[in-house]
N, CA, C, O and CB atoms as a CASP TS submission, in Angstrom:
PFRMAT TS
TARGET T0000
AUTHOR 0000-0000-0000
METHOD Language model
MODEL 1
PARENT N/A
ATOM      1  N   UNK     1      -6.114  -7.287   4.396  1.00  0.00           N
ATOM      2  CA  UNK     1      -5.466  -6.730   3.234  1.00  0.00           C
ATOM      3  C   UNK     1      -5.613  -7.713   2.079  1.00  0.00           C
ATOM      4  O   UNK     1      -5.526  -8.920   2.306  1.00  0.00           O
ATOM      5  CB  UNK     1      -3.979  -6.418   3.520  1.00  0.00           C
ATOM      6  N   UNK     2      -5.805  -7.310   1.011  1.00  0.00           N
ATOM      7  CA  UNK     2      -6.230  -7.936  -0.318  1.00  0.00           C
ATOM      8  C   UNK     2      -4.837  -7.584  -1.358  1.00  0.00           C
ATOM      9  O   UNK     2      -4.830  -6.523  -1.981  1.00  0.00           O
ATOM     10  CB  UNK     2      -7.878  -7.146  -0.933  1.00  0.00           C
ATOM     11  N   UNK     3      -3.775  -8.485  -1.470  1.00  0.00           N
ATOM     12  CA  UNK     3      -2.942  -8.385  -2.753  1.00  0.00           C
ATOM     13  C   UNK     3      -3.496  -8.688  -4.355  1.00  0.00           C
ATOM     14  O   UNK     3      -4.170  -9.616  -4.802  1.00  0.00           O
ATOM     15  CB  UNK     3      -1.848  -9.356  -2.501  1.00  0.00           C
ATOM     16  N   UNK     4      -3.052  -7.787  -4.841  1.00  0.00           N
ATOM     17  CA  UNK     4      -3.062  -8.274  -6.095  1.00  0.00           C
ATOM     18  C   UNK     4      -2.076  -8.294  -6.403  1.00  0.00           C
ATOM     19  O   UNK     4      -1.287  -7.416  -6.056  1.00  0.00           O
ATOM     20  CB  UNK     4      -3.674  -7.818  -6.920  1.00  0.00           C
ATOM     21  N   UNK     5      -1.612  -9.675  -7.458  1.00  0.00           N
ATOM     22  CA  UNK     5       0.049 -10.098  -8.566  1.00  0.00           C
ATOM     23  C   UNK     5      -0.175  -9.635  -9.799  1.00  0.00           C
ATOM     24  O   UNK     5      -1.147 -10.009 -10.455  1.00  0.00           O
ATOM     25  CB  UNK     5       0.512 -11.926  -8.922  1.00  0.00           C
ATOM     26  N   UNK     6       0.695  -8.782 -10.232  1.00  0.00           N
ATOM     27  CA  UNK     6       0.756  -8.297 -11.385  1.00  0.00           C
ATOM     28  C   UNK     6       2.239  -8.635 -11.997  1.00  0.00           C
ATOM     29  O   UNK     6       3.167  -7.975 -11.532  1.00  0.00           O
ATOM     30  CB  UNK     6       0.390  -6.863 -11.279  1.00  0.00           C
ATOM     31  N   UNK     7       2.477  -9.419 -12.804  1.00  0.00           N
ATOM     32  CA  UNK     7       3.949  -9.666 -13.356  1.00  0.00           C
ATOM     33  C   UNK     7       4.727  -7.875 -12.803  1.00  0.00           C
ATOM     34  O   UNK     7       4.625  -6.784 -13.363  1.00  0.00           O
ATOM     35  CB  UNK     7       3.869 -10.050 -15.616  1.00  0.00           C
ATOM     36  N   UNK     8       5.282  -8.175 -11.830  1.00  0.00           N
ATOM     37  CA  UNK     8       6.383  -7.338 -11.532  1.00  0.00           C
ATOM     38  C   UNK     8       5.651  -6.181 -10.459  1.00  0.00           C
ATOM     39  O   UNK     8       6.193  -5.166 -10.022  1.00  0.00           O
ATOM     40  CB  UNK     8       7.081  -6.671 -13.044  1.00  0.00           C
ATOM     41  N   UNK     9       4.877  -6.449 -10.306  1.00  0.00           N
ATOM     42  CA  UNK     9       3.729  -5.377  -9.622  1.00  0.00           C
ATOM     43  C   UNK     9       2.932  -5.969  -7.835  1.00  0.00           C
ATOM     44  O   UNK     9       2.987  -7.182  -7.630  1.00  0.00           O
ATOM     45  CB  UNK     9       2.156  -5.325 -11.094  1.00  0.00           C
ATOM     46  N   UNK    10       2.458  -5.324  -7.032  1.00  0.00           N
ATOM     47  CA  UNK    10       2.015  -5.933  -6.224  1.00  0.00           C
ATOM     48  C   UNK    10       0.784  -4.523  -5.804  1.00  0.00           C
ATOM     49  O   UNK    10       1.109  -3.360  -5.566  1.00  0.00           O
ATOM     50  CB  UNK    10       3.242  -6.570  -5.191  1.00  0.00           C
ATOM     51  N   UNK    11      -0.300  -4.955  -5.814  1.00  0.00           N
ATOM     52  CA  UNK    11      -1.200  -3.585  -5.428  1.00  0.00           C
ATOM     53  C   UNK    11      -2.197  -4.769  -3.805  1.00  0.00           C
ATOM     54  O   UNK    11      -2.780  -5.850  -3.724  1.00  0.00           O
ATOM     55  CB  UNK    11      -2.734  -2.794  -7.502  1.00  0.00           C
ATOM     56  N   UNK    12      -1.844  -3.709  -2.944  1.00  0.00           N
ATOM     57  CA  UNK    12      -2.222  -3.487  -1.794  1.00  0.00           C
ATOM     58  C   UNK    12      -3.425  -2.805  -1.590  1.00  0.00           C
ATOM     59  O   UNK    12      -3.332  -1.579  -1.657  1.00  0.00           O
ATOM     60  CB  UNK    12      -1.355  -2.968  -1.256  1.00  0.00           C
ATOM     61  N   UNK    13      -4.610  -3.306  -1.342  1.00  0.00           N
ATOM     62  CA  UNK    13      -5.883  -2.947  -0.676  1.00  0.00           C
ATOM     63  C   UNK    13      -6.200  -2.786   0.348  1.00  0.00           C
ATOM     64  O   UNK    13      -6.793  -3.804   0.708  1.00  0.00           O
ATOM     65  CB  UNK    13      -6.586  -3.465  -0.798  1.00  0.00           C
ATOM     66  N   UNK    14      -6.165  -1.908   1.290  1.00  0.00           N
ATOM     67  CA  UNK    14      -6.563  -2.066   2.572  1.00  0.00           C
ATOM     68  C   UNK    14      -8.315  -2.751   3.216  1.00  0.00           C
ATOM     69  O   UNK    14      -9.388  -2.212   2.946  1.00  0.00           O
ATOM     70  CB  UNK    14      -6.295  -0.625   2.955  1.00  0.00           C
ATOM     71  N   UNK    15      -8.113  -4.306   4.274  1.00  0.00           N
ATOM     72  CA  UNK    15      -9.519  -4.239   4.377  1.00  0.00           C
ATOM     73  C   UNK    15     -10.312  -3.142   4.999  1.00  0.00           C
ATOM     74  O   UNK    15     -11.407  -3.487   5.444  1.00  0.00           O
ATOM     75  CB  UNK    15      -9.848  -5.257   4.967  1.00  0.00           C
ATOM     76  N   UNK    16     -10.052  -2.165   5.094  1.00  0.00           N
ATOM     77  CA  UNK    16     -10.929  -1.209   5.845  1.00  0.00           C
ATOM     78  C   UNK    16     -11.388  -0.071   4.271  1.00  0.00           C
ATOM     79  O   UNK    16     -11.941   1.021   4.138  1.00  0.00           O
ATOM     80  CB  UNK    16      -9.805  -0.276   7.447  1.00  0.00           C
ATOM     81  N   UNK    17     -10.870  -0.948   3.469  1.00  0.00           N
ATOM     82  CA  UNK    17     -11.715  -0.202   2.202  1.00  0.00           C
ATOM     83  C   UNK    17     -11.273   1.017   1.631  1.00  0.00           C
ATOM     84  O   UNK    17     -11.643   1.356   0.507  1.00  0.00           O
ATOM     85  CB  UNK    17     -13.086   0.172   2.584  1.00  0.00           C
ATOM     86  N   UNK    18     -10.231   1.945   2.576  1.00  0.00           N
ATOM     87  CA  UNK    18     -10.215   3.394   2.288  1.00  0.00           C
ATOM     88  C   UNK    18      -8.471   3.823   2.011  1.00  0.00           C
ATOM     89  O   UNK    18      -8.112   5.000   2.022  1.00  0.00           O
ATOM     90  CB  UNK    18     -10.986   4.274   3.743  1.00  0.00           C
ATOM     91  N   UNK    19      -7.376   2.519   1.739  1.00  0.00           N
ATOM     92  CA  UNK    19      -6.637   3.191   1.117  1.00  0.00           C
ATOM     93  C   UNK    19      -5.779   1.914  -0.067  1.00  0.00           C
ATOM     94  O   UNK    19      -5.850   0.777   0.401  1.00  0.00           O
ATOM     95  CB  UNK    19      -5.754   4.066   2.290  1.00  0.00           C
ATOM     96  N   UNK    20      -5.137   1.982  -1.260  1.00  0.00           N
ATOM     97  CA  UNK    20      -4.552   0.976  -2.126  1.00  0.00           C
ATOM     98  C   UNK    20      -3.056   1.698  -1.996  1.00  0.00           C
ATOM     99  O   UNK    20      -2.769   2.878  -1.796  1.00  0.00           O
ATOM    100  CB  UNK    20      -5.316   0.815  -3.812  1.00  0.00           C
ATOM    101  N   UNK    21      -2.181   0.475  -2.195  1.00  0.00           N
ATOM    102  CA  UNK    21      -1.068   1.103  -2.581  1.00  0.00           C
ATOM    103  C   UNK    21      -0.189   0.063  -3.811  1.00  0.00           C
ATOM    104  O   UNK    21      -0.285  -1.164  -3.854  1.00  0.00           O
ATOM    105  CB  UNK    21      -0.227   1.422  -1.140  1.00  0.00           C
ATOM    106  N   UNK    22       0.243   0.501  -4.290  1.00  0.00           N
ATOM    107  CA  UNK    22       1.019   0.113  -5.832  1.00  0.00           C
ATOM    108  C   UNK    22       2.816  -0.052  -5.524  1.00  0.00           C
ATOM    109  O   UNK    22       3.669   0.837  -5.527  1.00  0.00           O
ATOM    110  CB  UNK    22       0.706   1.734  -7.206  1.00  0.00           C
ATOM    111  N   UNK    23       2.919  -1.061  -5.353  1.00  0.00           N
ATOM    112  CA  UNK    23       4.481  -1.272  -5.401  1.00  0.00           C
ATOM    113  C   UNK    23       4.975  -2.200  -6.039  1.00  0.00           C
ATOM    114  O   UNK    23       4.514  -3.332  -6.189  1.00  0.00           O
ATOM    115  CB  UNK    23       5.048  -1.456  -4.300  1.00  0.00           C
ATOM    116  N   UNK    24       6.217  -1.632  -6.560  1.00  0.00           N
ATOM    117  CA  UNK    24       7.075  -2.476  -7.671  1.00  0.00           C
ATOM    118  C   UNK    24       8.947  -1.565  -7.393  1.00  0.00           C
ATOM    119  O   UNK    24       9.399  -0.478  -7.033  1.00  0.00           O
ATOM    120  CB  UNK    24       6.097  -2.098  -9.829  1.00  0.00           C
ATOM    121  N   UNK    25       9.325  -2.621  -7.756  1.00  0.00           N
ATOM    122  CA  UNK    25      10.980  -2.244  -7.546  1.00  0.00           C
ATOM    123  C   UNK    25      10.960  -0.529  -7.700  1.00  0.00           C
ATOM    124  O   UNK    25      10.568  -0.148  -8.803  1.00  0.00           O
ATOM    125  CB  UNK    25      12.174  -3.102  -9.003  1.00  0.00           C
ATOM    126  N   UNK    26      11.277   0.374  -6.880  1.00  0.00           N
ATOM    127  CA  UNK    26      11.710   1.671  -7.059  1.00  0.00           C
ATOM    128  C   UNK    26      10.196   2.359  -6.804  1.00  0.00           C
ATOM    129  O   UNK    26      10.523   3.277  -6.052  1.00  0.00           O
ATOM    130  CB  UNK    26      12.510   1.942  -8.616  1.00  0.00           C
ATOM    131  N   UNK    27       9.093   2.450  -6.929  1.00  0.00           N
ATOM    132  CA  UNK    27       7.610   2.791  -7.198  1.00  0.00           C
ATOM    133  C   UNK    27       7.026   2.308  -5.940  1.00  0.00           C
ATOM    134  O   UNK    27       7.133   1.266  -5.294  1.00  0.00           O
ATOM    135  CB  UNK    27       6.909   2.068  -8.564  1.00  0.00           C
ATOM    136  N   UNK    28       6.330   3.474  -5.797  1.00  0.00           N
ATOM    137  CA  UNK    28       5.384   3.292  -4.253  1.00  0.00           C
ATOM    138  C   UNK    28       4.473   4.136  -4.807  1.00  0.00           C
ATOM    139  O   UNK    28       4.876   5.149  -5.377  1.00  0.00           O
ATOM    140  CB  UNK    28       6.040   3.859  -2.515  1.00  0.00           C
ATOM    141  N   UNK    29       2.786   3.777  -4.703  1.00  0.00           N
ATOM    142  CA  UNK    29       2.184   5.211  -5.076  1.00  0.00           C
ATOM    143  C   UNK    29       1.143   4.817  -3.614  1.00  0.00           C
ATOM    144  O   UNK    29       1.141   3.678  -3.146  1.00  0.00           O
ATOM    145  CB  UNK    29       1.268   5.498  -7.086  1.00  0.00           C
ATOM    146  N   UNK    30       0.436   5.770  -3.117  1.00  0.00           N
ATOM    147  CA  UNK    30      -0.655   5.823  -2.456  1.00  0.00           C
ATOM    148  C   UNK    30      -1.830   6.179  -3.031  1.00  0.00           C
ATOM    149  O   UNK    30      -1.958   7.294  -3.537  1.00  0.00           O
ATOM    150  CB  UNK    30      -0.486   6.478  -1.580  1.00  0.00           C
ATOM    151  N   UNK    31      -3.033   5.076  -3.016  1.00  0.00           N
ATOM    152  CA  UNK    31      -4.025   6.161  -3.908  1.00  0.00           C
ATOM    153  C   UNK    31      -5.113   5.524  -2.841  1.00  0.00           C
ATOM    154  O   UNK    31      -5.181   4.383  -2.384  1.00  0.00           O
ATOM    155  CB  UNK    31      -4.344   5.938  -6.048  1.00  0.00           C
ATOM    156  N   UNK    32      -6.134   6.960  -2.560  1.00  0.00           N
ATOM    157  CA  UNK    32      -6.700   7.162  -1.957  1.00  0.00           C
ATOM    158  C   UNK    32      -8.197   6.669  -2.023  1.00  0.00           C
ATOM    159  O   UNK    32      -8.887   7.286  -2.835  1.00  0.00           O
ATOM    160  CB  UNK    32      -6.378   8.093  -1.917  1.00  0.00           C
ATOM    161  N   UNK    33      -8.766   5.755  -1.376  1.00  0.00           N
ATOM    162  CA  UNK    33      -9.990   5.149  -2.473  1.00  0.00           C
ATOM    163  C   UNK    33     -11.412   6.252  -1.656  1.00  0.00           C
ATOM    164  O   UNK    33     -12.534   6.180  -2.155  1.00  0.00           O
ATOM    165  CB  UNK    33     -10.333   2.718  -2.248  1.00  0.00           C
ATOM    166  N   UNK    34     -11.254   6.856  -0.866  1.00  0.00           N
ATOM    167  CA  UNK    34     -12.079   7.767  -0.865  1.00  0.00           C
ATOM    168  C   UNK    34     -11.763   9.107  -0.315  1.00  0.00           C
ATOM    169  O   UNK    34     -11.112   9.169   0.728  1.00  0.00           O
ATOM    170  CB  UNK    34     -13.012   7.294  -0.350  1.00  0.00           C
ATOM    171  N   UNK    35     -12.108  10.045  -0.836  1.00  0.00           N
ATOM    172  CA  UNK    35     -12.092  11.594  -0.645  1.00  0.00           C
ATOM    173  C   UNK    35     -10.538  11.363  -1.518  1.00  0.00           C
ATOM    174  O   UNK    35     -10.185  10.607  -2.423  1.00  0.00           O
ATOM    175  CB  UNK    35     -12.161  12.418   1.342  1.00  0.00           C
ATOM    176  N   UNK    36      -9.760  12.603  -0.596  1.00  0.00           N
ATOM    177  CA  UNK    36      -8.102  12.840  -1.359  1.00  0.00           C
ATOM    178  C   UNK    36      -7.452  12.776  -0.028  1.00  0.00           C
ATOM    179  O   UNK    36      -7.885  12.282   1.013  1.00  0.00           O
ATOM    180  CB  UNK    36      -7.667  14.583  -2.362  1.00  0.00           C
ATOM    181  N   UNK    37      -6.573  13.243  -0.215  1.00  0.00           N
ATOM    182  CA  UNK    37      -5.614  12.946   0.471  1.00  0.00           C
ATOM    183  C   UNK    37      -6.197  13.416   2.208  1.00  0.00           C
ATOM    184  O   UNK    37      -5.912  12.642   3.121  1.00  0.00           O
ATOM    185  CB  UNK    37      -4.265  13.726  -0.240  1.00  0.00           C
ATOM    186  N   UNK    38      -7.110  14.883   2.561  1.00  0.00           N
ATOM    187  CA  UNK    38      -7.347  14.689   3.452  1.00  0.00           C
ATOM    188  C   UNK    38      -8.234  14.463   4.375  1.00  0.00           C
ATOM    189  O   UNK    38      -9.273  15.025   4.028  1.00  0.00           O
ATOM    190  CB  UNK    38      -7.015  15.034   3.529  1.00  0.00           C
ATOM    191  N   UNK    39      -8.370  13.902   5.427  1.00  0.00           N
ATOM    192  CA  UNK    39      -9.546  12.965   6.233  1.00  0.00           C
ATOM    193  C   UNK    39      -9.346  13.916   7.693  1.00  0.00           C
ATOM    194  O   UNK    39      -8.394  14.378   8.322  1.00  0.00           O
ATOM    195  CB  UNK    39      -9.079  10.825   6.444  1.00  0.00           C
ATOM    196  N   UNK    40     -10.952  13.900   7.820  1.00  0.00           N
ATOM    197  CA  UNK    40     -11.005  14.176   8.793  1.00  0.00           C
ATOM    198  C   UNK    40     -10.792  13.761  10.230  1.00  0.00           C
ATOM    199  O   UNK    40     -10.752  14.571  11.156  1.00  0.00           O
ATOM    200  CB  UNK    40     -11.617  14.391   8.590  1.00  0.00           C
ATOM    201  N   UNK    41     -10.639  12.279  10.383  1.00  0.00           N
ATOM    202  CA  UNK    41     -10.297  11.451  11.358  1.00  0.00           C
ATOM    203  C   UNK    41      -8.670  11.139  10.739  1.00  0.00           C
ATOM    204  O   UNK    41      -8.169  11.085   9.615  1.00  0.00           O
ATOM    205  CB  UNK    41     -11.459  10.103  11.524  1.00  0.00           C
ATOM    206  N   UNK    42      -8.145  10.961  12.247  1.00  0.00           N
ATOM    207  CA  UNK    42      -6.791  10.101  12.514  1.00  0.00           C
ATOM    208  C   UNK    42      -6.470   8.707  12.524  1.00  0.00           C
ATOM    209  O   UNK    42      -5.403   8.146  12.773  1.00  0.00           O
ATOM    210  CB  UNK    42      -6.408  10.323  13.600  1.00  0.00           C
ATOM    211  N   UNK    43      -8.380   7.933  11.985  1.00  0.00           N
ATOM    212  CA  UNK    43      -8.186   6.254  11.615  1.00  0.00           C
ATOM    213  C   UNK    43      -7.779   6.050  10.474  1.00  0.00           C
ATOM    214  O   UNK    43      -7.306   4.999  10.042  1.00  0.00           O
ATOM    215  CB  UNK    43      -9.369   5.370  11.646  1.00  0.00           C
ATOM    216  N   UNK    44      -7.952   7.133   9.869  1.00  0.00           N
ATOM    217  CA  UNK    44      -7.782   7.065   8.216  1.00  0.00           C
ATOM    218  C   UNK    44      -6.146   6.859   8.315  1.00  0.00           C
ATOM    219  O   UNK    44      -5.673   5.778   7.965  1.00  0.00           O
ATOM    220  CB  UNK    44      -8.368   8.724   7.180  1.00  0.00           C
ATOM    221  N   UNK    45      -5.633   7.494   8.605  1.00  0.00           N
ATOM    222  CA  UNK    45      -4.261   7.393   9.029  1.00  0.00           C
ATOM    223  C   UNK    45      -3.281   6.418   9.536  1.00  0.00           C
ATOM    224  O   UNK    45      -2.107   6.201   9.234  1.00  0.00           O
ATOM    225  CB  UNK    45      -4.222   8.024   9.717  1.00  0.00           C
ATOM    226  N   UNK    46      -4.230   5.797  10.545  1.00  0.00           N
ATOM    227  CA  UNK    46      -4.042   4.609  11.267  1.00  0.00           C
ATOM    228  C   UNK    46      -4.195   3.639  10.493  1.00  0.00           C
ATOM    229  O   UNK    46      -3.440   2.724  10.823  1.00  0.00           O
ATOM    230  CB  UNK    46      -4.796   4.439  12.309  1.00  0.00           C
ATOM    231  N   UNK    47      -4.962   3.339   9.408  1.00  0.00           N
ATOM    232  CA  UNK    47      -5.159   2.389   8.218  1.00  0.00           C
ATOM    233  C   UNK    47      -4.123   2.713   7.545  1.00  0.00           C
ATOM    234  O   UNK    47      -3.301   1.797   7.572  1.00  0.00           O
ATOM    235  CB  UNK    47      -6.429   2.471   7.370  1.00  0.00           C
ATOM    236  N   UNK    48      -3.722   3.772   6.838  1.00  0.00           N
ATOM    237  CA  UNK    48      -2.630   3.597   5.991  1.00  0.00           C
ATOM    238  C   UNK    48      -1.612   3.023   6.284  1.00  0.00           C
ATOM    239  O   UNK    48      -1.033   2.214   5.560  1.00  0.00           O
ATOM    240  CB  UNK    48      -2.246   4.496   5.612  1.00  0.00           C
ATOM    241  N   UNK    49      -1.130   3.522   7.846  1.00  0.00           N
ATOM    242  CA  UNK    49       0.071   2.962   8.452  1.00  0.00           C
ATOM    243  C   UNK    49       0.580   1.755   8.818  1.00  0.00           C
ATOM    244  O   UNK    49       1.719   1.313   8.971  1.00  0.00           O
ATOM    245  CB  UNK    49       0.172   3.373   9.277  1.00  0.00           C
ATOM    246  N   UNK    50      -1.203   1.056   8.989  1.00  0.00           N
ATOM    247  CA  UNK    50      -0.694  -0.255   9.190  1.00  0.00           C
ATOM    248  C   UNK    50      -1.033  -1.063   7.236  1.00  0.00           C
ATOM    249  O   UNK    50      -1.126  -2.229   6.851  1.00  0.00           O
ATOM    250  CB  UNK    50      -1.809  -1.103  10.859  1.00  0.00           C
ATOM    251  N   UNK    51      -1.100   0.001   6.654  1.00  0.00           N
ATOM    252  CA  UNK    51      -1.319  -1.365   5.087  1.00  0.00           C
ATOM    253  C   UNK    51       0.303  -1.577   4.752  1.00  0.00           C
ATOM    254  O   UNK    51       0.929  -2.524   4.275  1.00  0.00           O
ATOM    255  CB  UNK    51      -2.394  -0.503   3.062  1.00  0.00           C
ATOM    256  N   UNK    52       0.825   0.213   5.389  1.00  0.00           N
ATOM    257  CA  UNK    52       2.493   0.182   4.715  1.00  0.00           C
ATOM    258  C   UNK    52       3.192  -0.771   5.536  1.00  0.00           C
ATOM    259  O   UNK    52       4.107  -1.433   5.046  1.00  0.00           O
ATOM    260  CB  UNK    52       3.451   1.751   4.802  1.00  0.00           C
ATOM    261  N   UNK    53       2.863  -0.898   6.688  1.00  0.00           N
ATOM    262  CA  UNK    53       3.730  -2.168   7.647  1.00  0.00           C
ATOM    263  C   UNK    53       3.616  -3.578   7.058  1.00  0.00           C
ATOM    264  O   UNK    53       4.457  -4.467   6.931  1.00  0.00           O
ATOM    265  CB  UNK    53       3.060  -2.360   9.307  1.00  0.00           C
ATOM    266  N   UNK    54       2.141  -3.500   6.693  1.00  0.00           N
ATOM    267  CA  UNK    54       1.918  -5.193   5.658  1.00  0.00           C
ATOM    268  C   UNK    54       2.384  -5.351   4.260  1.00  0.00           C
ATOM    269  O   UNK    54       2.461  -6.402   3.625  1.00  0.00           O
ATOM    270  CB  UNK    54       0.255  -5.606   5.346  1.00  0.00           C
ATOM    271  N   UNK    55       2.652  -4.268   3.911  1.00  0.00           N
ATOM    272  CA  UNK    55       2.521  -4.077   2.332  1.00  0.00           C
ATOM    273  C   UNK    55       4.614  -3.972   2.240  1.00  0.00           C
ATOM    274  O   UNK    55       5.491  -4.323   1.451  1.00  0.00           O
ATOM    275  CB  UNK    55       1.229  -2.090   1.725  1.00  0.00           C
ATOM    276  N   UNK    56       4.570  -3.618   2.921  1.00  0.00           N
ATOM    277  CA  UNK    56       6.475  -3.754   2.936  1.00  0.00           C
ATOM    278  C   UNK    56       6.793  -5.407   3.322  1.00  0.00           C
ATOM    279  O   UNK    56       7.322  -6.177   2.520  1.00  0.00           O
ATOM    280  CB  UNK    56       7.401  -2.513   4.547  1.00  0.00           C
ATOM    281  N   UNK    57       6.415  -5.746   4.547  1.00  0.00           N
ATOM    282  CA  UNK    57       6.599  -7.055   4.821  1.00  0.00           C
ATOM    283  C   UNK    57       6.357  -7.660   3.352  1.00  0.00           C
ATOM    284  O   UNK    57       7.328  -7.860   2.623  1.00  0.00           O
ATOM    285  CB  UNK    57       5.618  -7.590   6.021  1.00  0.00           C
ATOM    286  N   UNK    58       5.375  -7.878   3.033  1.00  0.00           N
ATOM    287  CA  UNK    58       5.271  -8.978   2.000  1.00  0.00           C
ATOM    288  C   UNK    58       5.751  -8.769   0.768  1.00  0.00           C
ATOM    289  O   UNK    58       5.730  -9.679  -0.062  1.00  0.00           O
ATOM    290  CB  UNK    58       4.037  -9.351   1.784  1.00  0.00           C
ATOM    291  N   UNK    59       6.300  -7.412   0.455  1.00  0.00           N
ATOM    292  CA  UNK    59       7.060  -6.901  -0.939  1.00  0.00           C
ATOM    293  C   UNK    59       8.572  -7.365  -0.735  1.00  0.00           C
ATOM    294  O   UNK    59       9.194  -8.056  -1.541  1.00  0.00           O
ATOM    295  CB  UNK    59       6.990  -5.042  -1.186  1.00  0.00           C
ATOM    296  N   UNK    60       9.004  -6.932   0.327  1.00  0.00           N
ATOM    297  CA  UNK    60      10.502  -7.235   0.849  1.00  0.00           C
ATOM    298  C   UNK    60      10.357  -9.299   0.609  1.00  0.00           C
ATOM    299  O   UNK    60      11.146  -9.949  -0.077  1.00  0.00           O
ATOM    300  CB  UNK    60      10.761  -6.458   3.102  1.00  0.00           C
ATOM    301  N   UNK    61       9.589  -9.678   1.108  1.00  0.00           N
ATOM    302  CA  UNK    61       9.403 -11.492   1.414  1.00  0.00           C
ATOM    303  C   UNK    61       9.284 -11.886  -0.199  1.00  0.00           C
ATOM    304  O   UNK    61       9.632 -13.014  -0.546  1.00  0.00           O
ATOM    305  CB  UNK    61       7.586 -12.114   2.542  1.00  0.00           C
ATOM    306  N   UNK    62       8.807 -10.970  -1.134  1.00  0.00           N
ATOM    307  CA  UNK    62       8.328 -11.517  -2.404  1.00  0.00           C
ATOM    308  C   UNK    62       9.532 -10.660  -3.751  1.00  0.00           C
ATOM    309  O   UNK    62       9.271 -10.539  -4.948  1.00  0.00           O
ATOM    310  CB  UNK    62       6.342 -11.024  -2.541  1.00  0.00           C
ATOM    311  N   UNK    63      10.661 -10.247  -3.120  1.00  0.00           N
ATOM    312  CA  UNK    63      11.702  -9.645  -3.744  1.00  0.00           C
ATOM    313  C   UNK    63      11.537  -8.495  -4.289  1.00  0.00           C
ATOM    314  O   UNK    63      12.196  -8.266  -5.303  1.00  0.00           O
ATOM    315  CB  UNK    63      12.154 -10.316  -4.561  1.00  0.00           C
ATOM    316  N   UNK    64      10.830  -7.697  -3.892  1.00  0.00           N
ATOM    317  CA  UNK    64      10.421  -6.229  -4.529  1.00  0.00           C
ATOM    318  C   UNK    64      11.273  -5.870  -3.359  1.00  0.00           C
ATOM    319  O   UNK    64      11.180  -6.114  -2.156  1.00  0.00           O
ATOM    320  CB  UNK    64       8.594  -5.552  -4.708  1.00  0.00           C
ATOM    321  N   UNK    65      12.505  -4.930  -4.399  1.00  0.00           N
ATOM    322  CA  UNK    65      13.397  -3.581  -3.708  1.00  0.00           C
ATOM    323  C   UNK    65      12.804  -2.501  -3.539  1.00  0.00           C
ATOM    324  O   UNK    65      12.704  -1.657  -4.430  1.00  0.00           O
ATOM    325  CB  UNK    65      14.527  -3.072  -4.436  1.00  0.00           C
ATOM    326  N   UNK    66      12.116  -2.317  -1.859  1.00  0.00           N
ATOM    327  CA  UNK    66      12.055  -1.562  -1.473  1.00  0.00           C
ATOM    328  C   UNK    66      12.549  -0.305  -1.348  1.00  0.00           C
ATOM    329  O   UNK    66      12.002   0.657  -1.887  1.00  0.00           O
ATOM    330  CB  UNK    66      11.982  -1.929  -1.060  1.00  0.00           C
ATOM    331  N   UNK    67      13.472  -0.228  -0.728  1.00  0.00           N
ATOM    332  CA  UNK    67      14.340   0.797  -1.197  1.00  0.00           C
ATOM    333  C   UNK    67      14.401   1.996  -2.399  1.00  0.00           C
ATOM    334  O   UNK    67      14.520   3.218  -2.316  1.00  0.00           O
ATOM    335  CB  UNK    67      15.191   0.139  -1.384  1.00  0.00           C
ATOM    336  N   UNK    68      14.293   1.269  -3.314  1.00  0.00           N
ATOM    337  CA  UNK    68      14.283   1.627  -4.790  1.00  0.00           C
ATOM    338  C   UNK    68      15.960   1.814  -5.304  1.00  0.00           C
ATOM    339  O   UNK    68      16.178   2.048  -6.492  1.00  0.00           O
ATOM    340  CB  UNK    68      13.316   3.175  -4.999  1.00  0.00           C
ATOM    341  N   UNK    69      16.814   1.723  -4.571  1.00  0.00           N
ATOM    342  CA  UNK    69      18.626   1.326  -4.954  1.00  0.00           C
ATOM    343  C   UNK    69      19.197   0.369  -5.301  1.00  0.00           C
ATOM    344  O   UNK    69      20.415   0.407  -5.476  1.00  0.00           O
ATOM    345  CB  UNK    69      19.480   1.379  -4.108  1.00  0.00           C
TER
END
């Protein structure tokens, strides 16, 4: 996984290339770096799930309210 720091921002790359995610206090987006939203395989899936397991860990560790409350 590849972070990027953005004053107040944290964008999440997955290394498997095929999904980013954008979080900041209250804001979660998923954006899809190829096709849309749906894939024909269940790895595609399996990648997202594990960027959100990394991508929370290190937002929660770096003071981004998860939550959004």
């Amino acid at each position: 996984m590849e972070v990027i720091i953005s004053p107040g921002v944290f964008t999440y790359v997955a290394s498997t290339g095929d999904w980013r995610l954008v979080v900041a206090d209250g804001r979660f987006e998923i954006q899809p770096q190829v096709g849309g939203l749906e894939y024909a395989s269940g790895f595609n899936l399996d990648n997202l799930a594990s960027l959100i397991v990394a991508a929370k860990t290190h937002a929660i560790a770096n003071g981004i309210n998860w939550s959004g409350n």
